[in-house]
Structures are given as structure tokens and as C-alpha cells.
N, C-alpha and C positions, 0 to 999 in steps of 0.2 A: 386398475391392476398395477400400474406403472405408480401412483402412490403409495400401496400397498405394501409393495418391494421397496421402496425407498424407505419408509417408515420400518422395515423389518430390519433395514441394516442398522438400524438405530436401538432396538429392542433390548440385545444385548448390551449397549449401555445402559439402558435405563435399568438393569437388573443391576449391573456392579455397582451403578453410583448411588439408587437408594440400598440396597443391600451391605454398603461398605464392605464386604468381601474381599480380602486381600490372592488375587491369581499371580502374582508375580509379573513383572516389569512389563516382558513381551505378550504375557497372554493381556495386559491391558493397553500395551500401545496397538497391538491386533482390533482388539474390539473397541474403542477409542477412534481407530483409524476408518474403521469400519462406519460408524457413527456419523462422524465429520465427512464422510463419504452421501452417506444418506441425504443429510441436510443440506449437502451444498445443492441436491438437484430439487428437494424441494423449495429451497433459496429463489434457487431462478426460475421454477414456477412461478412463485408466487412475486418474483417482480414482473414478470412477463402477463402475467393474469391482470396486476394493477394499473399498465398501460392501459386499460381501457376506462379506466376514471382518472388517473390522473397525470400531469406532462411525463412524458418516457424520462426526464432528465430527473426527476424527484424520485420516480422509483427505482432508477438505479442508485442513486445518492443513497435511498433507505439502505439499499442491494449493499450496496458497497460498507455501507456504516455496518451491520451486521457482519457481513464474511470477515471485518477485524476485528471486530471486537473484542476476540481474545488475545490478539495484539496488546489491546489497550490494557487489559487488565494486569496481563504480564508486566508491562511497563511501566503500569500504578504500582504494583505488589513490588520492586525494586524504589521505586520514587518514594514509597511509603516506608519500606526501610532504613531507607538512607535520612531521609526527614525525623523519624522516630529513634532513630541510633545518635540523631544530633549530628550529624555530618552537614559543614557550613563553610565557606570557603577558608574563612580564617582557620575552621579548625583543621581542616584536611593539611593544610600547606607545610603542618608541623611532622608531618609524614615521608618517606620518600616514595617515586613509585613502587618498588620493589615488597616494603613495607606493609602498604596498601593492597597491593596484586597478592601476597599472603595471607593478609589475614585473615583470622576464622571467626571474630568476635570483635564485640565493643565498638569504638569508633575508628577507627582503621575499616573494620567491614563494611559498617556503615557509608563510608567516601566509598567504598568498595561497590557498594550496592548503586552508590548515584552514579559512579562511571558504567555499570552496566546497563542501567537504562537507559544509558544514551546511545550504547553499545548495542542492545538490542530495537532502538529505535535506526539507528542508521543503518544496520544490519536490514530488518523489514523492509526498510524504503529503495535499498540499494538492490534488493532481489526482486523487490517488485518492477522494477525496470530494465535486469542486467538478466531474468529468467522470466520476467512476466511478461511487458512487454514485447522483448525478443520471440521470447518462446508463441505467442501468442500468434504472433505476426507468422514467422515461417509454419505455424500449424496451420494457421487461416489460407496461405498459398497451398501448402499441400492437399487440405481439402476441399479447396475448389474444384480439384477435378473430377470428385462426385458429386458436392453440393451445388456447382454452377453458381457460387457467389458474387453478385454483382459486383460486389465492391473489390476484385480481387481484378489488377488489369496485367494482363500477359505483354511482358517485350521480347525485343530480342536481345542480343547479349547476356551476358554471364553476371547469374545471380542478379538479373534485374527484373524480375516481374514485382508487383508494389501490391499492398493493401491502400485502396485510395478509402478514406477518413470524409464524413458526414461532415461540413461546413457548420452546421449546428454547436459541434463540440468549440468553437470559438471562445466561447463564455469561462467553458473550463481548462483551457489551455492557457487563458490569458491570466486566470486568477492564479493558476498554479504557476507560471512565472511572474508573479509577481510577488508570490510565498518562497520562492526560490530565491529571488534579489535579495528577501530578507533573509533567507537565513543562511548566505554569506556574511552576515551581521555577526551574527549569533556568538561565535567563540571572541568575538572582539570584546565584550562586555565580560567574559568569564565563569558564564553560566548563562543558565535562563531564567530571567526574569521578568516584572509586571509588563514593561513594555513588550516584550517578546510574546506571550498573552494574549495581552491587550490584540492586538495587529495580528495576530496569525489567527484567534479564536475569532475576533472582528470579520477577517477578510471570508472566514467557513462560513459564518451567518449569513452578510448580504450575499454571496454564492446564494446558499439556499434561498433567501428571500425572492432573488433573479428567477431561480429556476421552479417557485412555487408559483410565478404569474405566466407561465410559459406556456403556450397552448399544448392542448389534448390530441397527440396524431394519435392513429389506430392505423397498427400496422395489418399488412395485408399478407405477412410471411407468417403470422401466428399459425403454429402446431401443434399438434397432440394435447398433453395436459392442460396447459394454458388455455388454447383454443376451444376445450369443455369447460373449462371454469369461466371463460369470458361469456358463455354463453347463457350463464347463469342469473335469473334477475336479481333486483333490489329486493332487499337491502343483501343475501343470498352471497352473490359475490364480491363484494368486501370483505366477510365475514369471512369467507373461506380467505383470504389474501393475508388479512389478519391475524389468522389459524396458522398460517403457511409461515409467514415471517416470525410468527411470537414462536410455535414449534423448534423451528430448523436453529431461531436463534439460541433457543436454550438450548438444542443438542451441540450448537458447535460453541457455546460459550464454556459451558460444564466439559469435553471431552475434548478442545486443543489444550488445552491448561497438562491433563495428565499425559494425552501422546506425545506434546514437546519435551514434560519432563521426563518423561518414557527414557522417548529419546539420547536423551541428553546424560541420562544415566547412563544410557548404554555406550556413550561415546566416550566420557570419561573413565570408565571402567574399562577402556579398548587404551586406554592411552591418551585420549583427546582432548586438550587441556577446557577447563571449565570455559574460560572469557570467551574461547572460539565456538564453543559448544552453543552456549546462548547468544552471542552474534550473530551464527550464521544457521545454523539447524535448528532452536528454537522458532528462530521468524520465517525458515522455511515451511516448518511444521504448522506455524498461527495464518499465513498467508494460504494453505493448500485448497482452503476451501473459494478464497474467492479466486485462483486456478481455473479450481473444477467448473467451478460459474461459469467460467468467460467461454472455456474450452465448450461447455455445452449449449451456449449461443452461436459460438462458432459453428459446431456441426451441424445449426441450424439457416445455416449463410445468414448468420444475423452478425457478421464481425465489426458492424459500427456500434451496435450495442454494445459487443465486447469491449472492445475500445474504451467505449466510453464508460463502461465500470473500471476497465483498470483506473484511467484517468481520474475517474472519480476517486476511487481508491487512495492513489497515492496524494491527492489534493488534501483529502481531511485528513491522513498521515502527518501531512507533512505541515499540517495547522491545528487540527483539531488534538492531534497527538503529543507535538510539544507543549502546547499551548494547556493541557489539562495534566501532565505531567508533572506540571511545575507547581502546580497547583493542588495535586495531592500531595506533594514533597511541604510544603508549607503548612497545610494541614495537619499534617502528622508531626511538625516539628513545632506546631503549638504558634506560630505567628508567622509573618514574612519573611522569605529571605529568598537569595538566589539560590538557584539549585545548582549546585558546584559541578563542575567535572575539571580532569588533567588536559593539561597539553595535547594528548593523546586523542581523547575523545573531541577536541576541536578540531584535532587533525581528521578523523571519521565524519565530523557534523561536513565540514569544507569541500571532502571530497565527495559526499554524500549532493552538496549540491552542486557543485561540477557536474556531476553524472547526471541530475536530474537537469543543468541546462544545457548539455549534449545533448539529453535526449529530450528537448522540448527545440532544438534547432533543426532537429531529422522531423517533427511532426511541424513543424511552423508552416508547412507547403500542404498539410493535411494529408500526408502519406507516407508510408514508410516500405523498403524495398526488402528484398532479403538480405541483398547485401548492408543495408546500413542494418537491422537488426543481428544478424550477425560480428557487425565491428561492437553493436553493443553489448554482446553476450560475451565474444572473445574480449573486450577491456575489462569488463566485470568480473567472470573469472581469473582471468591470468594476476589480477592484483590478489585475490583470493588465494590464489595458490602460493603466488612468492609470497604472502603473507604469513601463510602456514610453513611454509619453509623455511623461514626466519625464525618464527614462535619455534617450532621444533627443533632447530640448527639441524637441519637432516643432509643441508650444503652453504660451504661457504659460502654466505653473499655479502659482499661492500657494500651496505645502505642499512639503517635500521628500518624498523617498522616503521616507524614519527616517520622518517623521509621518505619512506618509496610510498604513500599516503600521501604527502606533498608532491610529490611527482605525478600519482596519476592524476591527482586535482590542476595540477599545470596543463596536461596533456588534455584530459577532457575541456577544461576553458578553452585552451589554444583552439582546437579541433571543433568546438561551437561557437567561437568569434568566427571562426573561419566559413561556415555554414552558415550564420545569422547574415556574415556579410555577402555573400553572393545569395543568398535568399531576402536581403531586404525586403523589395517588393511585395515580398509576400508577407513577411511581418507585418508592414503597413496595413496589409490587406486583412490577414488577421485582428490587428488590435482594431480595425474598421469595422468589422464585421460582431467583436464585443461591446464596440460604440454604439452601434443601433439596439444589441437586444439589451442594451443597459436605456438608452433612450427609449426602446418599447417597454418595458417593465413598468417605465412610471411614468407612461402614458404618453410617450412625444415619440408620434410616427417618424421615422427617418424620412419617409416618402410625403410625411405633410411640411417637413420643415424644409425639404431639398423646393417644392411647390411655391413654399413661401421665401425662398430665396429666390 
């Protein structure tokens, strides 16, 4: 029954999008939203079902590579434009911003289109940590007091009860800072290119290869859907997992594409200049689904699962995303090149990974508090909003955008050197704890080699 209803909210999409039927904007960002609603819970069925054949850390990875992938397509279809319009660093440079930020056509649009995809990638990555993470965390405390979630530990004092983090997710904390080191790199070269690829698509694969030798737990919190479909023999329940994921993914691949641009219409037509539109509410719209995921592992006291799909999440983001970006941009431009963006957008990529290594020095200890989730959500918007106050001039502010972008990337460093270094110990302990399951994966016990020393 509970599939049943999920698959209904889906129904009316599948009527508009084979039907090509034009309802106007809001009646399809409604049923659109409705859609991407459906699929995110048969999503996380069907990664919950698959724990019982294969490591919990693969089926979230699948989990996670699904709920964006309308992400990616969004920030192919910008990369592919800007590749196919010919837009190349040399030729952009003969532009000013101004010039560029206007134009409607030719090659001016085209640089146009490469700085949004960057715009929309750093956009994605930054909400996925400054409302995903945050949000996730103080939902996971609140619902402890019906779900009884182990992993949620009560203190005293203000704003300090913690979501304590499975020592498991080692593997993917440690890769995604070290995706992070690099793509402080990134605007140094001027763009992205083979190298940037190379290393960040690199660093996704042996990820998955780590987590495809990982052993099979089988959880003992499985419920409802799941826990009928696990119960299902061979070959029976794969099939259904396979059903679950190809389904859910084609309804949320097909119907975030038209609710972001729903969206985005509607916002513009309110006043709301385009570049902000698809920064910030496009990737809120492409991320909603893997949200709804995490939110409904949570109200299963499953928040280290959660966890670990955002994790997951923002890791092949923040590798698998640049790294194939650049790559359609080349294609479409008929040979190699780097995929250009402005001053601007290195200033987005820089602060983009500030934020993500603040917010891998608040997880380096495997926990995060309310209160440090909330410093993450209150830095994430407050630059969003002076930002938008700027773009608007709705009040005087001394800073342009380029610099108060540079600011918050000062602030976030400063405020994660500062956390790395009174959490040492525990960094140590983490990159230790990535040491062995990289030395388990290809077959050297920690505990035979610690023996034979």
C-alpha cells in the first residue's frame, strides 16, 4: 500500500511528460514536485532493501549518485552550451563582466553559460552543507524524542546535545577532504581542466572500489517497506531494488529538470535576477530529493545512514561533478580545452571549499552538536542574503560581491584551522581509521600487520 501511494504521486507526471501537454508553469511545478516527492521514498526503499546483498556504503553511493543526478544534467546542459557557443578562456577575456552578465546570444552567452555552471555547481554543494547537513542534524535531535535514536546523545548546556556519526564513515570523510584540498587549486589554473578530471574523477572511483570490498552488515532497525522486500528470496529481491532505483530514478531525473525551471521562472518573473535564480533555487530544487531521503532515514532512527548519504552526496559532487563537467564542455566544443569561468566564479568555487572544510573540522570528531550546525546554517545564509542585497542594491553595502565572497572564505578557513587544531588528535585518529580500511580492502589486516610488528 505504502508503494502504491508513492508511485500515485508520480502518476500525474508520467501523464504530462508523455502527453506533452502544456498546464502552465505552477500546475507543473505542482505535479513535478509531487513526482520528485514519490520517488525520493521509493529511493530510499530501495537503498534500504539493497543492504541486505550488498555493503550499506555502495547502496548509499548508488542512493546518493541517483537523488542528483538531475543536478548533473543541469550542469552538463550549461557546460554543453558554453562548449558548443565556443566560449574558451582566450575568447571570453575579450568581454567585460558586465557584457557577459547581459548577453542573450552568440559568444558573450556562451562564457555566460560556463560561468553558470559553475554557479550552479557551487550553489548545489554549498546547500547541501549550509541546509543539508545543518538541517539534517538539528532534525535528527528533534526527533529523537520519539524515535529513541541511539545515535543522538543528550548534554547539558545550551544547544549542546550532538548527533554522534558511525566511525565507518572514516573512508568518506577522509576522501572528501582530500577533494576539498584540491579544489582550493582549482581557480589557480583558470578554469577546469584534464588535471582537475583526472584527480577528482580518480579520487570517486577508488572511493567506490574501497567501498565495493566492504563487508555486508544487515541491519537490525529495518522497517516497514524495506523489511518486506528484504524478505524476499533470490533472485526476487534484487529485482525489486533494481525496479526501485531504475523507477524513482527516471521520475526524478525527468521531473527536477521542469520544477527547478518552474521555479526559476517564477522567480524571475517576481523580480529575481536570473544568475541568483539558478545558483541558489535551481540546486535547491535538484537536491530536494536526496532531503527527502535522508529526512526519511532519520525518522527511522537510522541518522548514520543519513549522514552518510549526505556525505556521500556532497563527495561525488564535489568530484564526480566537476570532473565530468569539464568533460562535457570539451565535447561539445569539438576538442580539449579548459572550461573557462570569471574572477567571480573562483571566488564561489574558494568559498565553496572553505565551507566544505569548516564543515569537515565540525565532523573530524564524528559528531556534530546543534549548536555547531546552526553556526553552519547561520554562515551559509547570512552570506546569501548580503549577497542578494548587493545584487539588488536594496541597501547600502561597502564590499562588492567578489569581496564579501572572499571574506566569508577567510572566515570559514580561519574558523576550521581553528577546530582542525584543537581536534588534532582526532584527525590523527580519523585519517587512522581510513588507513586500515584502505589496508583491509587489498587485503592487509591492520591487526595481522600490528601482530607482525
Amino acid at each position: 500500500m505504502q508503494v502504491a501511494v508513492a508511485m500515485a504521486l508520480t502518476v500525474g507526471w508520467i501523464y504530462l511528460f508523455t502527453s506533452g501537454i502544456d498546464v502552465g508553469t505552477l500546475t507543473t511545478v505542482a505535479v513535478s514536485g509531487f513526482a520528485v516527492l514519490g520517488a525520493s521514498f521509493l529511493l530510499a526503499w530501495g537503498a534500504e532493501t539493497a543492504e541486505k546483498d550488498v555493503p550499506r556504503a555502495f547502496a548509499i553511493a548508488v542512493l546518493a549518485i541517483l537523488a542528483v543526478a538531475p543536478e548533473y544534467a543541469v550542469d552538463a546542459l550549461y557546460a554543453w552550451n558554453a562548449g558548443a557557443g565556443g566560449a574558451t578562456t582566450e575568447a571570453c577575456r575579450q568581454f567585460t563582466a558586465a557584457e557577459i552578465e547581459s548577453a542573450t546570444g552568440g559568444l558573450a552567452r556562451a562564457c555566460h553559460d560556463a560561468n553558470l555552471a559553475i554557479a550552479n555547481m557551487t550553489g548545489a554543494n554549498r546547500i547541501l552543507i549550509g541546509i543539508g547537513w545543518a538541517g539534517i542534524a538539528v532534525f535528527t535531535v528533534w526527533r529523537a524524542a520519539k524515535t529513541r535514536d541511539p545515535a543522538v546523545t543528550k548534554r547539558d548546556g545550551f544547544l549542546t546535545d550532538a548527533v554522534q556519526l558511525d566511525t565507518d564513515i572514516a573512508t568518506e570523510i577522509t576522501f572528501l577532504f582530500l577533494a576539498t584540498m584540491w579544489a582550493f587549486l582549482v581557480p589557480l589554473g583558470g578554469g577546469i581542466g584534464i588535471l582537475d578530471t583526472l584527480f577528482l574523477v580518480g579520487l570517486y572511483v577508488g572511493y567506490i572500489g574501497l567501498v565495493l570490498k566492504s563487508d555486508i552488515e544487515h541491519s537490525e532497525h529495518t522497517v516497514g517497506v524495506p523489511k518486506y522486500f528484504q524478505e524476499w528470496s533470490l533472485p526476487w529481491r534484487p529485482l525489486v531494488v533494481l525496479a526501485l532505483f531504475g523507477y524513482s530514478g527516471a521520475m526524478i531525473f525527468t521531473a527536477v529538470e521542469p520544477f527547478a525551471h518552474g521555479l526559476e521562472e517564477i522567480g524571475v518573473a517576481n523580480g529575481i535576477p536570473e544568475f541568483f535564480m539558478i545558483q541558489w533555487v535551481a540546486p535547491l530544487a535538484s537536491e530536494s530529493p536526496e532531503l527527502i531521503v535522508v529526512a526519511v532515514l532519520v525518522n527511522k532512527a537510522r541518522s548514520t545512514a543519513g549522514f552518510n548519504a549526505l556525505i556521500s552526496s556532497k563527495l561525488n559532487q564535489w568530484t564526480l561533478l566537476i570532473g565530468t563537467i569539464a568533460v562535457v564542455y570539451s565535447i561539445a566544443l569539438g576538442g580539449y580545452s579548459v572550461l573557462p569561468f570569471d574572477a567571480r566564479q573562483g571566488a564561489e568555487i574558494w568559498i565553496t571549499a572553505a565551507q566544505s572544510f569548516f564543515a569537515l573540522a565540525i565532523l573530524v570528531n564524528f559528531e556534530i552538536s546543534i549548536r555547531e550546525a546552526i553556526g553552519l546554517f547561520v554562515l551559509f545564509i547570512s552570506q546569501v542574503v548580503l549577497e542578494f542585497t548587493i545584487i539588488r542594491d536594496l541597501v547600502a553595502v561597502p564590499i562588492s560581491s567578489h569581496d564579501l565572497l572572499l571574506a566569508y572564505t577567510g572566515l570559514y578557513v580561519i574558523i576550521g584551522t581553528g577546530l582542525f587544531v584543537q581536534r588534532r588528535e582526532a584527525l590523527k585518529h580519523l585519517f587512522g581509521l581510513a588507513g586500515d580500511a584502505v589496508r583491509t580492502a587489498i587485503g592487509r589486516d591492520p591487526a595481522t600487520l600490528e601482530n607482525a610488528d
